[in-house]
LOZAVO-565059 format. One record per residue (C-alpha): residue in three letters; chain; x, y, z. Coordinates in nm, 4 decimals. Layout:
N
(r "ALA"; "A"; (X; Y; Z)) ...
This chain:
331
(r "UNK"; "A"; (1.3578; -0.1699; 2.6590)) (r "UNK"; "A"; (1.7106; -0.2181; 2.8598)) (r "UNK"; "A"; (1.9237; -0.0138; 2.7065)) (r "UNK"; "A"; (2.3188; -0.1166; 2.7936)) (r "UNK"; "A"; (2.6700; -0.0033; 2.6353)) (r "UNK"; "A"; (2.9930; -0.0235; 2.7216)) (r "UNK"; "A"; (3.2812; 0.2851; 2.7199)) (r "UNK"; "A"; (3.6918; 0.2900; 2.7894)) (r "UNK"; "A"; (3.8831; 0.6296; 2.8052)) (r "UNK"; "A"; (4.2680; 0.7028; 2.8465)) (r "UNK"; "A"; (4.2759; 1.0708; 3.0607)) (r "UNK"; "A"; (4.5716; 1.2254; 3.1756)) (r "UNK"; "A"; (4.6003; 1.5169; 3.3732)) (r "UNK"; "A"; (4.7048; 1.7756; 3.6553)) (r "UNK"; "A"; (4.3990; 1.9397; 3.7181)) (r "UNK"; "A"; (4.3239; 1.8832; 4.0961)) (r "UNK"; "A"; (3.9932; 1.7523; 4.1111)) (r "UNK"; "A"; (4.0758; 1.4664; 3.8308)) (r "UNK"; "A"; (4.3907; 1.4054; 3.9961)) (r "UNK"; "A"; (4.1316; 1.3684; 4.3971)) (r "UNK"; "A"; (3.8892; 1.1721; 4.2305)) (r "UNK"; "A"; (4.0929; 0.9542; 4.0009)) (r "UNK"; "A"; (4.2997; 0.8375; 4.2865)) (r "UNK"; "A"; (3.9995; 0.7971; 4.4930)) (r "UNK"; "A"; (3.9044; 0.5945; 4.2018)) (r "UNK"; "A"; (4.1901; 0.3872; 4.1620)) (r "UNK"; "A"; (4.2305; 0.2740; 4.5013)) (r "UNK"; "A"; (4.5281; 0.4799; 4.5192)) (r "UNK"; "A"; (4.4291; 0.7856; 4.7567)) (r "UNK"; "A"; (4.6708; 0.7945; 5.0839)) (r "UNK"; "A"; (4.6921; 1.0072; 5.3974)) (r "UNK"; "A"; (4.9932; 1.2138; 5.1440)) (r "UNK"; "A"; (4.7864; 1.2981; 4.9306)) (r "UNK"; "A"; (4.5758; 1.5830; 5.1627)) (r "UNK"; "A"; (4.8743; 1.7485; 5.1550)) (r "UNK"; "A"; (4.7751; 2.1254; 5.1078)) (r "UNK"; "A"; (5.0454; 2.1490; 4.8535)) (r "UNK"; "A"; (4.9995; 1.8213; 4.6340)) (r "UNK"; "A"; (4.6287; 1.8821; 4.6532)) (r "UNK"; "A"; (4.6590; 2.2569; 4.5392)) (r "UNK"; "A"; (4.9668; 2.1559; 4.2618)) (r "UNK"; "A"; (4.9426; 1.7783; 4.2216)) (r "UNK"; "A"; (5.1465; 1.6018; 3.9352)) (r "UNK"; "A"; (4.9817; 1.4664; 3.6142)) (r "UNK"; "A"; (4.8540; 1.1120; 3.6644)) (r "UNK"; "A"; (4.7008; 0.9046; 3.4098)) (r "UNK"; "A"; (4.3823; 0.7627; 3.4502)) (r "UNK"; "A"; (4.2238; 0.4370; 3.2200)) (r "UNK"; "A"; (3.8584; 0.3828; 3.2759)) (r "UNK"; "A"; (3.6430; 0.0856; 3.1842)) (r "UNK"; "A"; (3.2489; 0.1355; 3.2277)) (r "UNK"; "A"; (2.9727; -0.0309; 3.1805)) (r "UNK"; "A"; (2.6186; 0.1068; 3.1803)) (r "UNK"; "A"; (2.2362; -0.0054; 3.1729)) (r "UNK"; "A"; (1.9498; 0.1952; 3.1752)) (r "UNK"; "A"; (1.5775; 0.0185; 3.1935)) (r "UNK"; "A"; (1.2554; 0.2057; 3.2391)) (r "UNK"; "A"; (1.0577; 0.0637; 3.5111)) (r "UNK"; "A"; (0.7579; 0.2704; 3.4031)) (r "UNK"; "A"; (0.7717; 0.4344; 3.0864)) (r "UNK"; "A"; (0.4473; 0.6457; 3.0310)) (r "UNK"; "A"; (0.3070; 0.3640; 2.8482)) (r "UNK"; "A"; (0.5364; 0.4610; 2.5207)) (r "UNK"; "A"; (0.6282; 0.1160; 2.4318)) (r "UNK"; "A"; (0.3282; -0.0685; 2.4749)) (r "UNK"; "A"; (0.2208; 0.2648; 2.2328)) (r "UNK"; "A"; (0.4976; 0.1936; 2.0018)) (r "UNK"; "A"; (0.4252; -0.1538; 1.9699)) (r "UNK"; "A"; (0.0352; -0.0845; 1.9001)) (r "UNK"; "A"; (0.1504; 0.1733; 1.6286)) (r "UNK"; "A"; (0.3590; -0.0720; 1.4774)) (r "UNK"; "A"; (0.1142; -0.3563; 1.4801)) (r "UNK"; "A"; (-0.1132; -0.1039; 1.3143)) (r "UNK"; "A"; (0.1531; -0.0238; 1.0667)) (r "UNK"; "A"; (0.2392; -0.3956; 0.9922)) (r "UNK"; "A"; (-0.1657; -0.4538; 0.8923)) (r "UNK"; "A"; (-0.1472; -0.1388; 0.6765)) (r "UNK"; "A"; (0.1231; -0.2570; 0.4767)) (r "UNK"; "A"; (-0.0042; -0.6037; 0.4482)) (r "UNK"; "A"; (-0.3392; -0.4689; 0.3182)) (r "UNK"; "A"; (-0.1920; -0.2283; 0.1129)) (r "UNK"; "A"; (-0.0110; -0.5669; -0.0431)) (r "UNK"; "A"; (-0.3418; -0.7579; -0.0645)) (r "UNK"; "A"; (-0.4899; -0.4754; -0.2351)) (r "UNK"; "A"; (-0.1967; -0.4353; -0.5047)) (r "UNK"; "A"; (-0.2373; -0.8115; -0.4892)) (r "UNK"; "A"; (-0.6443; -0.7900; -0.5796)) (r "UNK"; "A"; (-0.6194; -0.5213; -0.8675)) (r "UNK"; "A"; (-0.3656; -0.6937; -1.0238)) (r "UNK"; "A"; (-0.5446; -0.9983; -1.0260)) (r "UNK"; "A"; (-0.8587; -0.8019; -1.1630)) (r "UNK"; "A"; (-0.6586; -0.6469; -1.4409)) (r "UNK"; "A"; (-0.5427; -0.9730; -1.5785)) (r "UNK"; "A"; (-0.8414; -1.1229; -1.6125)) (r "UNK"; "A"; (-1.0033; -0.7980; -1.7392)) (r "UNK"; "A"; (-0.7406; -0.7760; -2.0068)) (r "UNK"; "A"; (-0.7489; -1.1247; -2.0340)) (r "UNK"; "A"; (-1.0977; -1.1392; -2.1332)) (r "UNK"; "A"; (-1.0781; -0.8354; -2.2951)) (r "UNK"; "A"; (-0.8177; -1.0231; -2.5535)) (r "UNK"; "A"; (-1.0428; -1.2974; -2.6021)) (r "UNK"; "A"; (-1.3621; -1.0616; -2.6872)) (r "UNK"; "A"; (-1.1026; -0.8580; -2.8722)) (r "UNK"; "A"; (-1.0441; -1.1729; -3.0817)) (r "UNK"; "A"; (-1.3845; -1.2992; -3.1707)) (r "UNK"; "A"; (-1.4762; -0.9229; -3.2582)) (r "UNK"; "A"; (-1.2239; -0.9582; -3.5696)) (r "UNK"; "A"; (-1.4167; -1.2707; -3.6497)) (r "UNK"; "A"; (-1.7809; -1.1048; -3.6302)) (r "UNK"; "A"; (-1.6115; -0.8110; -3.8002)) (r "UNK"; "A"; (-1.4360; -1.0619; -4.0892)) (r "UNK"; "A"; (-1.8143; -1.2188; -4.1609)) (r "UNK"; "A"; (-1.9079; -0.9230; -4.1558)) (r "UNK"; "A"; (-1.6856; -0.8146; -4.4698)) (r "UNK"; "A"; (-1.8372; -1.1563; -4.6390)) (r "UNK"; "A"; (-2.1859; -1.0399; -4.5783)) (r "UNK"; "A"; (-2.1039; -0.7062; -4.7118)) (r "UNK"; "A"; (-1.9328; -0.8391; -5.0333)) (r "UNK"; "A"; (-2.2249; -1.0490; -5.1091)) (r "UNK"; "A"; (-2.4300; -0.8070; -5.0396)) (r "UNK"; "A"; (-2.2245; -0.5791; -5.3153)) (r "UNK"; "A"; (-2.1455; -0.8178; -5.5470)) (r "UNK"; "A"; (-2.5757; -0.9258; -5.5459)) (r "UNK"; "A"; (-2.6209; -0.5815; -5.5593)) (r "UNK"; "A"; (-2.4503; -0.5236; -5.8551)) (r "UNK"; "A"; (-2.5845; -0.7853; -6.0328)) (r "UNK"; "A"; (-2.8899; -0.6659; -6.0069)) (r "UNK"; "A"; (-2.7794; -0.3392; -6.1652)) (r "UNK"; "A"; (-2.6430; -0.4808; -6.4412)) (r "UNK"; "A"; (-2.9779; -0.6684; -6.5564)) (r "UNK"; "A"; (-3.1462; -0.3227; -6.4736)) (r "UNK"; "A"; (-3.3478; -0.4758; -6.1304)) (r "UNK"; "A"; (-3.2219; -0.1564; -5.9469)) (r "UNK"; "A"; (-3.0096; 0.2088; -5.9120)) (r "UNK"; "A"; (-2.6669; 0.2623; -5.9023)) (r "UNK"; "A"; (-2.7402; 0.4129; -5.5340)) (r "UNK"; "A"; (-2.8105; 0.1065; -5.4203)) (r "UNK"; "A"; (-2.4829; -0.0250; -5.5835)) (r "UNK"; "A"; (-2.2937; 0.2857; -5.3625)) (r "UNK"; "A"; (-2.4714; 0.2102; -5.0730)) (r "UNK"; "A"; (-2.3256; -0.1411; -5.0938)) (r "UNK"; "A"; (-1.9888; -0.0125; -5.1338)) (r "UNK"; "A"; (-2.0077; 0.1627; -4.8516)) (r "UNK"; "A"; (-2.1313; -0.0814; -4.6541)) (r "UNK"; "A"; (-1.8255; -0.3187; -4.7360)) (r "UNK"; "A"; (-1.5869; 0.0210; -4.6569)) (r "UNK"; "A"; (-1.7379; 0.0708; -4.3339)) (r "UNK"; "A"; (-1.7347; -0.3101; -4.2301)) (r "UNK"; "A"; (-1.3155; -0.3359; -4.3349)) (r "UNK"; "A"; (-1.2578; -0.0299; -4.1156)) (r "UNK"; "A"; (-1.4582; -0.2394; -3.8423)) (r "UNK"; "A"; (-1.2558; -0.4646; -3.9125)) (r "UNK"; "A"; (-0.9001; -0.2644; -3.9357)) (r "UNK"; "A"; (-1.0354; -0.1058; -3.5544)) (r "UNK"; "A"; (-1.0962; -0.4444; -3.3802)) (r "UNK"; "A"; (-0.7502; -0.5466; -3.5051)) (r "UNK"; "A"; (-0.5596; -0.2403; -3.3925)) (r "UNK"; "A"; (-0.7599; -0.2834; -3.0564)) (r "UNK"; "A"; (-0.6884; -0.6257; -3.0205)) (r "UNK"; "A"; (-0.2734; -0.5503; -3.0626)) (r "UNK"; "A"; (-0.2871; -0.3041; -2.7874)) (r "UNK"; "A"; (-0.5248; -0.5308; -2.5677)) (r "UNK"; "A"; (-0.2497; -0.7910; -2.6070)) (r "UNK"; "A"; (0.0506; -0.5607; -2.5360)) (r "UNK"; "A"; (-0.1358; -0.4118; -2.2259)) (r "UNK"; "A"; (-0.1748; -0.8296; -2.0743)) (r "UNK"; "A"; (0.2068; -0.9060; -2.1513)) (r "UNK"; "A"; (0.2971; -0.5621; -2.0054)) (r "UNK"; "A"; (0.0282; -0.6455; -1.6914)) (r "UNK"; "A"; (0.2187; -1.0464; -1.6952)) (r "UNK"; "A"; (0.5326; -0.8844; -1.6636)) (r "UNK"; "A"; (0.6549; -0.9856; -2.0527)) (r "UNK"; "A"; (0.7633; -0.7776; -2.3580)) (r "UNK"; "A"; (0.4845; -0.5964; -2.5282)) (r "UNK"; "A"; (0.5618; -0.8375; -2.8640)) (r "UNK"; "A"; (0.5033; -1.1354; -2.6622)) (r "UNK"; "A"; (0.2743; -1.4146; -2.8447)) (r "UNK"; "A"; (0.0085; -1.5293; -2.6421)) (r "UNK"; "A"; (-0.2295; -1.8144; -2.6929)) (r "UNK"; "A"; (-0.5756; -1.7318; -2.5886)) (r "UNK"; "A"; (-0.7570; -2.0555; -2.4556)) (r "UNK"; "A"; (-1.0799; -1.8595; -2.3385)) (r "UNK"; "A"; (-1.4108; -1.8622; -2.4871)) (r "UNK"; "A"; (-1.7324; -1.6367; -2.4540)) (r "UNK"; "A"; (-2.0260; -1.7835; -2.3115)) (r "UNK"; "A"; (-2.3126; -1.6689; -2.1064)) (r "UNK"; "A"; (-2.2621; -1.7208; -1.7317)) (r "UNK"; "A"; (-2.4948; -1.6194; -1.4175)) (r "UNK"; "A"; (-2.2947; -1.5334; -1.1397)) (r "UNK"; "A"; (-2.5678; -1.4626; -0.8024)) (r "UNK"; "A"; (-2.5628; -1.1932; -0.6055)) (r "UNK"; "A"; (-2.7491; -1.0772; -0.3114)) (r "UNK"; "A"; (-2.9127; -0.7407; -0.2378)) (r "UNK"; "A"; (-2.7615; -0.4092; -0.2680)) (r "UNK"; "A"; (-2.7374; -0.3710; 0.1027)) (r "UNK"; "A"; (-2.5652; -0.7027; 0.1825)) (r "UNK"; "A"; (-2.3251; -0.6058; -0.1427)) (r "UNK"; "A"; (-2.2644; -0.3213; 0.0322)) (r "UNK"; "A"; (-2.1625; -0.4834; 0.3400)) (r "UNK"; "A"; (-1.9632; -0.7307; 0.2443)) (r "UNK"; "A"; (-1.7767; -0.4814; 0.0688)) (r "UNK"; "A"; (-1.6920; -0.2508; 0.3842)) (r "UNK"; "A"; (-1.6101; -0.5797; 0.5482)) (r "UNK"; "A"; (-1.3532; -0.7021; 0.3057)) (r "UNK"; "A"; (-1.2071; -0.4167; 0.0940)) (r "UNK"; "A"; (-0.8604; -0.3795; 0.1966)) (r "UNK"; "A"; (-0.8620; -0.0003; 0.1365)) (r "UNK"; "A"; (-1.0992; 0.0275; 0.4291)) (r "UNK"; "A"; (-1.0093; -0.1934; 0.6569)) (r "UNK"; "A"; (-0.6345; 0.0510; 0.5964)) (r "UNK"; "A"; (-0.8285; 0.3427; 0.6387)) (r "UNK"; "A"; (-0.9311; 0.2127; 0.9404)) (r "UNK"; "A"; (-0.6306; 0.0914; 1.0912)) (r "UNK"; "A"; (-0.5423; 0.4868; 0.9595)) (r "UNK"; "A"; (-0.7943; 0.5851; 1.2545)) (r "UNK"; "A"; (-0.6730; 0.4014; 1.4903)) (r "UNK"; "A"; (-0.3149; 0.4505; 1.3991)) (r "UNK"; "A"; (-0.4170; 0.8195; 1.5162)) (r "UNK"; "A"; (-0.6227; 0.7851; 1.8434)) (r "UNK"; "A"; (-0.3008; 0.5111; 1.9890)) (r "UNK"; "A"; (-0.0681; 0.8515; 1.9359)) (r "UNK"; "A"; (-0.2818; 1.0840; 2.0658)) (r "UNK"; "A"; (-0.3298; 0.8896; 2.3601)) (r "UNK"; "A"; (0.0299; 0.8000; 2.3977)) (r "UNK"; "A"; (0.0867; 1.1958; 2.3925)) (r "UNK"; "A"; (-0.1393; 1.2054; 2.6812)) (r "UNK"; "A"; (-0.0173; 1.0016; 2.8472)) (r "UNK"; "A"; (0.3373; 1.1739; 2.8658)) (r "UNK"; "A"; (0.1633; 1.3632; 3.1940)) (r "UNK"; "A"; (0.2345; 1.0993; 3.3788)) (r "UNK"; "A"; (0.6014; 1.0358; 3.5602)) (r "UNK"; "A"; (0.8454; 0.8316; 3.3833)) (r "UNK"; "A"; (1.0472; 0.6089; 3.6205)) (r "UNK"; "A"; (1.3802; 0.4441; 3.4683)) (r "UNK"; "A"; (1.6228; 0.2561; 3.7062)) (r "UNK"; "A"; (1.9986; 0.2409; 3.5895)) (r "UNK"; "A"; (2.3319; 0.0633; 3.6892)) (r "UNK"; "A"; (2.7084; 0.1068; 3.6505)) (r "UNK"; "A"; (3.0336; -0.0274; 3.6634)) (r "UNK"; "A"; (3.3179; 0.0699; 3.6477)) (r "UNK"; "A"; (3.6778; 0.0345; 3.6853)) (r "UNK"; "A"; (4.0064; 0.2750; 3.6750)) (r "UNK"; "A"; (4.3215; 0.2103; 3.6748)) (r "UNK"; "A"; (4.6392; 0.4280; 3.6348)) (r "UNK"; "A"; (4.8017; 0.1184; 3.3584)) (r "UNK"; "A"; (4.5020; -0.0811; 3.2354)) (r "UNK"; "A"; (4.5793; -0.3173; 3.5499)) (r "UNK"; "A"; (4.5780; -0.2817; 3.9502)) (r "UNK"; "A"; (4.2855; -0.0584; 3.9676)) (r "UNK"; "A"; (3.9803; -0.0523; 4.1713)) (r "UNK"; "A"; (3.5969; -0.1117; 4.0713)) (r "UNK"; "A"; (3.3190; 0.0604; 4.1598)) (r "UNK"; "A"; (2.9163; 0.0799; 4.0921)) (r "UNK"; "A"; (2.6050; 0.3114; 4.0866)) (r "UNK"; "A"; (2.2632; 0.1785; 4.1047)) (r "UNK"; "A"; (1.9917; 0.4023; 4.1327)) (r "UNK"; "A"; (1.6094; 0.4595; 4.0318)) (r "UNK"; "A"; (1.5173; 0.7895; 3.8654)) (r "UNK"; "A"; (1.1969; 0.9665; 3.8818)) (r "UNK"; "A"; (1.0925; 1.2743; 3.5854)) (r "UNK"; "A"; (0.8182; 1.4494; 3.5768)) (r "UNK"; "A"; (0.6939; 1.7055; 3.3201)) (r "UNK"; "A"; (0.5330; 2.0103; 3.5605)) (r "UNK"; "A"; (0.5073; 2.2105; 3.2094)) (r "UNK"; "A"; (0.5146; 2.1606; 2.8092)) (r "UNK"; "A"; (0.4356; 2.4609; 2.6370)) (r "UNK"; "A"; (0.4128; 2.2713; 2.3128)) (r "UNK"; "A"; (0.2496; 1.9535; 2.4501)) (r "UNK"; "A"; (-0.1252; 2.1145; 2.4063)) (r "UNK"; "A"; (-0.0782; 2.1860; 2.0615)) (r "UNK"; "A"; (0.0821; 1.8410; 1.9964)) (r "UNK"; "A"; (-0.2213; 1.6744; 2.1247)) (r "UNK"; "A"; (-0.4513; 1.8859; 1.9499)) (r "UNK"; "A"; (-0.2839; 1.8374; 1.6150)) (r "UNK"; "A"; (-0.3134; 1.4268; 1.6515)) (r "UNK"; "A"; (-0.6729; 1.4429; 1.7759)) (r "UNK"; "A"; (-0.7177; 1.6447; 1.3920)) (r "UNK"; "A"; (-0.5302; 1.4251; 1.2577)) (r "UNK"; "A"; (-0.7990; 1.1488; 1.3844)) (r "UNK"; "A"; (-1.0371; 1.3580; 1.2629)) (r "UNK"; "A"; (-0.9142; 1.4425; 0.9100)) (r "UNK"; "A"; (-0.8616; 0.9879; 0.8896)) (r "UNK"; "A"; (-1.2106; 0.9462; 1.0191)) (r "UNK"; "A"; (-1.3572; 1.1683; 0.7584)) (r "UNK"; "A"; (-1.1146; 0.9887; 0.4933)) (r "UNK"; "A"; (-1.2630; 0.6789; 0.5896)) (r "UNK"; "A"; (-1.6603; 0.8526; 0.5465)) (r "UNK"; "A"; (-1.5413; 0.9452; 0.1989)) (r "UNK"; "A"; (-1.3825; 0.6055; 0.1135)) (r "UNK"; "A"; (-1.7222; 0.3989; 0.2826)) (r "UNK"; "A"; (-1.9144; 0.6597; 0.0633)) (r "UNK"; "A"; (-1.7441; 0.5714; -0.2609)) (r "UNK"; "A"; (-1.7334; 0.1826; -0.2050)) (r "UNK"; "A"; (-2.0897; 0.2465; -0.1664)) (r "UNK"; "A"; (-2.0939; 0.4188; -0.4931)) (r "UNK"; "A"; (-1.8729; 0.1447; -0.6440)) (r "UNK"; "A"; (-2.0352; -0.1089; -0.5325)) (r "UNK"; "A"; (-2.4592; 0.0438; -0.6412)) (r "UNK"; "A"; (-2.2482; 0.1046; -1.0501)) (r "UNK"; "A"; (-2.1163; -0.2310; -1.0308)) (r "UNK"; "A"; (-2.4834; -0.4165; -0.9816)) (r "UNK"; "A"; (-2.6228; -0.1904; -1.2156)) (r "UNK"; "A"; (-2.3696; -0.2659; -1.4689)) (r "UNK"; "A"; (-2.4358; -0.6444; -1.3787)) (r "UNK"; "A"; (-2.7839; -0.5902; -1.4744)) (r "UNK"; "A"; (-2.7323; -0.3944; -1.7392)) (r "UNK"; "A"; (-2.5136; -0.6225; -1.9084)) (r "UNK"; "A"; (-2.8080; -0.9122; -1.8294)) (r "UNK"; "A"; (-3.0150; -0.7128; -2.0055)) (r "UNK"; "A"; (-2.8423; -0.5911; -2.3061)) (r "UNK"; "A"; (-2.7424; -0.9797; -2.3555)) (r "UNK"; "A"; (-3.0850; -1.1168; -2.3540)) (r "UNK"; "A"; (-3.1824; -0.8567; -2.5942)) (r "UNK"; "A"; (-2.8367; -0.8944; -2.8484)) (r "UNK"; "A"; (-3.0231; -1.3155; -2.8433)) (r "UNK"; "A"; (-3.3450; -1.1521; -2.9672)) (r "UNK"; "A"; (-3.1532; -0.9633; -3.1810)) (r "UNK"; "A"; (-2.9510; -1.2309; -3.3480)) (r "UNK"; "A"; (-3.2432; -1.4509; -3.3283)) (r "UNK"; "A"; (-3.4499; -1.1657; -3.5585)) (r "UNK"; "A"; (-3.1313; -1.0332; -3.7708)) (r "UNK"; "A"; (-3.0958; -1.4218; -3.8318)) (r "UNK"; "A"; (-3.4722; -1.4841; -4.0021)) (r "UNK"; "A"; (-3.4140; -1.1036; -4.1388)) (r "UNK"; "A"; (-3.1632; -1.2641; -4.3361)) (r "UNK"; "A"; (-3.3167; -1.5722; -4.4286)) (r "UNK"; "A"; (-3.5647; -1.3826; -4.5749)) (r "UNK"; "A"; (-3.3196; -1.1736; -4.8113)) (r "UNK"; "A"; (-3.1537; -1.4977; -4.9196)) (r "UNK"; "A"; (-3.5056; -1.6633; -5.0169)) (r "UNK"; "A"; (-3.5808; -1.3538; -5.2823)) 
């Protein structure tokens, strides 16, 4: 990029060849003035001097159009690593969310289940007291009812922290009240094979799409120190203007075009070889990272099914627990 700035200095001095140049500078210097004596001893002279510089590389090695790529890369890196911040938080409310809401129908299966056990003690007993049965039976009923009241104390004590966890994930006080709107109800959600799980996954997970933006992050610097062989030509401009008391001075100007080229960089080499590792070391970062999305992603579907499975067989369940109790009640 052009690169300009602007400088003033006040000098004064005897020295002889500020004192030649300066005047030469000023527009002052005079057939007097090669006098060996005033050239050898010359007085002090003062010398103001307004510049004005630019600098602009006319071919640069290809650093900025490097620079630029890098921070392109960098840019998408952040904004994924937003998106993904974005995602889990998303994912944690509606898993605590949810989580609340199960939380809260638990205490109700948990409260019946107190009314069943009571019953259950209170038939129980009767039955003892008209000599129908042991007083074992009348224990085991007791601790039936203690163990479904400490159901009951857990599910509420989980259901407090479930609820402080969602206000602290909402960005509220721990204490905050919360009405729950949700409900529990069977859904099918459909998903495709494993494979096309899998892919969709690599395609959209923000963490790999980073990690590769991480490898490519790495080859644009490696290649940008490679290309630092090449010549670097910069052209540059100046004027200026001196004057002995701010005014009635002379101007002047440089232009010019610079050429630099690097015959040896002892450190270069091992630059270039540390980036291409660096490469390296992201490339196998983003193996590792494919690897475990794979992983995540073959867990999650068999949790899926799992969960399809264990909830056709809690219907059966409730379905036979259900007639189990009719049963009992009809004695």
């Amino acid at each position: 990029m052009p690169f300009v700035q602007f400088s003033q200095s006040a000098i004064r001095s005897n020295n002889p060849v500020f004192v030649f140049g300066s005047l030469l500078e000023q527009g002052r210097f005079g057939a007097a003035n090669f006098q060996v004596d005033l050239l050898n001893h010359p007085n002090g002279i003062f010398n103001f001097r307004s510049l004005v510089g630019a600098q602009m590389p006319i071919f640069d090695q290809y650093q900025i159009r490097s620079r630029v790529r890098q921070a392109v890369a960098a840019k998408s890196q952040a904004e994924l690593q937003t998106e993904a911040i974005r995602q889990k938080l998303r994912f944690d409310v509606i898993n605590t969310y949810y989580g609340a809401v199960l939380g809260t129908e638990m205490i109700k299966v948990r409260s019946e289940a107190i009314r069943s056990a009571e019953a259950n003690r209170k038939k129980t007993k009767d039955m003892v007291d008209v000599g129908m049965t042991t007083e074992a039976d009348l224990l085991a009923a007791e601790v039936e009812l203690a163990n479904a009241t400490q159901n009951r104390l857990e599910a509420e004590n989980d259901l407090v922290t479930t609820l402080a966890t969602l206000n602290i994930t909402l960005g509220d006080k721990p204490e905050t009240q919360l009405e729950l709107t949700g409900d529990l109800r069977e859904k099918y959600f459909p998903v495709d094979d494993r494979d096309a799980l899998i892919r969709i996954a690599l395609e959209n997970r923000p963490d790999y799409q980073k990690a590769e933006l991480a490898v490519e992050n790495g080859r644009i610097q490696t290649q940008a120190l490679r290309d630092q062989k090449l010549p670097r030509v910069d052209g540059f401009g100046n004027f200026g203007y001196s004057s002995p008391y701010i005014a009635n001075g002379s101007s002047d100007y440089t232009v010019g075009v610079n050429l630099t080229y690097t015959i040896f960089d002892a450190r270069r080499k091992s630059r270039t070889q540390q980036a291409a590792e660096a490469v390296s070391m992201a490339e196998l970062e983003k193996q590792n990272l494919a690897d475990a999305i794979r992983l995540d992603v073959i867990r999650s579907l068999q949790n899926y099914s799992t969960a399809r499975g264990k909830i056709q067989v809690s219907i059966k369940s409730t379905a036979y627990a259900e007639e189990a109790l009719r049963i009992v009640q009809d004695r």
